[in-house]
C-alpha positions in Angstrom: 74.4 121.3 113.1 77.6 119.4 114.8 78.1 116.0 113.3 77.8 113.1 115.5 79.8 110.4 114.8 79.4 108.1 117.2 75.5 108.0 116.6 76.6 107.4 113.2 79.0 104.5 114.0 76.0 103.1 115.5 73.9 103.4 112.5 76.8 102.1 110.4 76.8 98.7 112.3 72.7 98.7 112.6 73.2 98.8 109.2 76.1 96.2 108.6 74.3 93.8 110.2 71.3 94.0 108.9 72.7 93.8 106.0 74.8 91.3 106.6 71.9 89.0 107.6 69.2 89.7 105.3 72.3 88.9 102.3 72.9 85.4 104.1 69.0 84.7 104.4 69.2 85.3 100.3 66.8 88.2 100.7 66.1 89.3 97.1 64.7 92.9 98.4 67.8 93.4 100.4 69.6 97.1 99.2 71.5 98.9 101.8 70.8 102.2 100.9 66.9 101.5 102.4 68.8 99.6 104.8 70.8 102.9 105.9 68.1 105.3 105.4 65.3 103.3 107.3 68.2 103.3 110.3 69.1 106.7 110.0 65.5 107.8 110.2 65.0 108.0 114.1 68.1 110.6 114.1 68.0 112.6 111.7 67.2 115.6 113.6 70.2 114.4 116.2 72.6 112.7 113.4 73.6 116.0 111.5 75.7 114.8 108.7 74.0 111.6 107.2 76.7 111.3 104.4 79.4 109.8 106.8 76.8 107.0 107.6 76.1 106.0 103.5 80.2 106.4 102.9 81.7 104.6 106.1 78.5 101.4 105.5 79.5 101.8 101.4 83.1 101.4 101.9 83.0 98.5 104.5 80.6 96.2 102.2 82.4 96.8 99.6 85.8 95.7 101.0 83.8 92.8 103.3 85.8 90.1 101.3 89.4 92.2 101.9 88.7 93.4 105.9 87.7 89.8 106.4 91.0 88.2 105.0 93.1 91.0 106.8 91.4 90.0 110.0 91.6 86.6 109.8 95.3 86.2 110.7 95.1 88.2 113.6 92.1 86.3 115.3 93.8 82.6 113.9 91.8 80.7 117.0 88.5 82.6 115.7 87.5 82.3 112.0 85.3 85.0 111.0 82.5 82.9 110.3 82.5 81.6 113.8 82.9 84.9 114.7 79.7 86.4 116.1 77.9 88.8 113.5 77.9 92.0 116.2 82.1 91.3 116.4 82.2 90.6 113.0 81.0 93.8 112.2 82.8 95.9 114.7 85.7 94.7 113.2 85.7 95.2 109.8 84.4 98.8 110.7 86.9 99.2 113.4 90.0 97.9 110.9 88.4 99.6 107.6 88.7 103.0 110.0 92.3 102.3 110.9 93.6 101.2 107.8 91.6 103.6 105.1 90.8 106.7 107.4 94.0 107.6 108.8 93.9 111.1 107.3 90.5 112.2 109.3 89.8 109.3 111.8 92.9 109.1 114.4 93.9 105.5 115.2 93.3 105.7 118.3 89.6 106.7 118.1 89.1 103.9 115.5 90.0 101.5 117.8 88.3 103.5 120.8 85.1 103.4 119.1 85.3 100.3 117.9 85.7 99.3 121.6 82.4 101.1 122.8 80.7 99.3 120.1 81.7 96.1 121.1 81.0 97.3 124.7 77.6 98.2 123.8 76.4 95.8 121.5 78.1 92.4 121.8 79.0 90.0 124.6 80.8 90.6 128.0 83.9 89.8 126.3 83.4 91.6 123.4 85.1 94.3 123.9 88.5 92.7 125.0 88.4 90.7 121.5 88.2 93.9 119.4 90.6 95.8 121.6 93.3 92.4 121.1 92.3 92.2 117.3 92.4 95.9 116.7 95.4 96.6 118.6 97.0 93.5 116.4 95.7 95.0 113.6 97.5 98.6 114.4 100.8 96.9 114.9 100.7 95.1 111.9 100.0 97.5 109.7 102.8 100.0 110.9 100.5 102.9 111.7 103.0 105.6 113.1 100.7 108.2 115.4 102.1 111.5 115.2 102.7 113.2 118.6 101.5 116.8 118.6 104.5 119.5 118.9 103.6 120.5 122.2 104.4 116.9 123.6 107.3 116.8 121.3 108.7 120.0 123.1 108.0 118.7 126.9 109.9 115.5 126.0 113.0 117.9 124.8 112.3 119.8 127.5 112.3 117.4 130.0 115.8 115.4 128.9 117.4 118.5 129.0 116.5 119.0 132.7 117.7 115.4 133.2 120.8 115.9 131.1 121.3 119.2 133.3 120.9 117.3 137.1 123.1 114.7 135.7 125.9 117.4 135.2 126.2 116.3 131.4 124.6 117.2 128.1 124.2 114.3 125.6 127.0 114.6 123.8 129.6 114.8 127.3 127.3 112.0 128.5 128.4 109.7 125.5 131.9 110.6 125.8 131.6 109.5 129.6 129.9 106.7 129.1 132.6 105.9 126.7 136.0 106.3 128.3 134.2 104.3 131.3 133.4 101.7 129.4 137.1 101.8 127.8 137.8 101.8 131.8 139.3 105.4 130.6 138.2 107.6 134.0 
């Protein structure tokens, strides 16, 4: 059965905030693997692979503490507490994604998701804030996307045919541009 990741990015913030809340009302039954399991329940027949849900909700309350600090300087007119629990939670998904998943999660589905959360689940301007804070967040930490080699080729491709109506290849292009600007013609 095909995995489906987006339901489970949905179960993964059910979860997170549920979580989240019962732990701030000092609910001494609170353990998020009931949590998760209890929110899973309804699609398991639809959800197909169960363990991406546990890992992705494990990961991001384990590192609450860390994906709050991180955030915190690229939201600095919104503290995280006054940040609403559903954007809260987006984000530390959204960034915990982008910054730890790079190698099967592409940036820019991180930040896509993240974004249809948001759209989803939170406010009318929801989904604007985790777009701004996300896209912050991708800048800031440097994330080079890799262009597939087909693109790659069609750019090479392409300034070739440019180089070729302008008459010149690179190199005689930098040598022209050279001499003219030495006023050499």
């Amino acid at each position: 059965m095909a995995s489906n990741r987006h339901l489970g990015r949905v179960i993964v913030l059910q979860s997170l905030y549920e979580y989240e809340c019962r732990t701030l009302a000092k609910d001494p039954e609170v353990d998020l693997d009931v949590i998760i399991a209890k929110n899973i329940e309804p699609y398991e027949g639809t959800l197909g692979d169960t363990e991406f849900v546990y890992d992705l909700t494990h990961k991001v309350v384990d590192n609450f503490e860390t994906l709050d600090t991180a955030l915190a300087p690229m939201a600095p007119e919104w503290p995280i507490s006054a940040i609403s629990a559903i954007d809260r939670n987006v984000l530390r998904m959204g960034l915990y994604e982008l910054s730890e998943c790079q190698d099967t999660v592409p940036p820019k589905v991180a930040i896509n998701e993240a974004v249809e959360l948001a759209k989803a689940f939170g406010s009318d301007s929801s989904s604007r804030f985790v777009n701004g804070v996300l896209g912050t967040a991708f800048k800031k930490l440097g994330i080079v996307v890799e262009e597939d080699e087909s693109k790659r080729t069609k750019k090479k491709d392409t300034k070739k045919a440019d180089e070729a109506e302008r008459g010149t290849d690179g190199a005689q292009g930098a040598e022209s541009a050279g001499s003219a600007a030495d006023g050499n013609d």
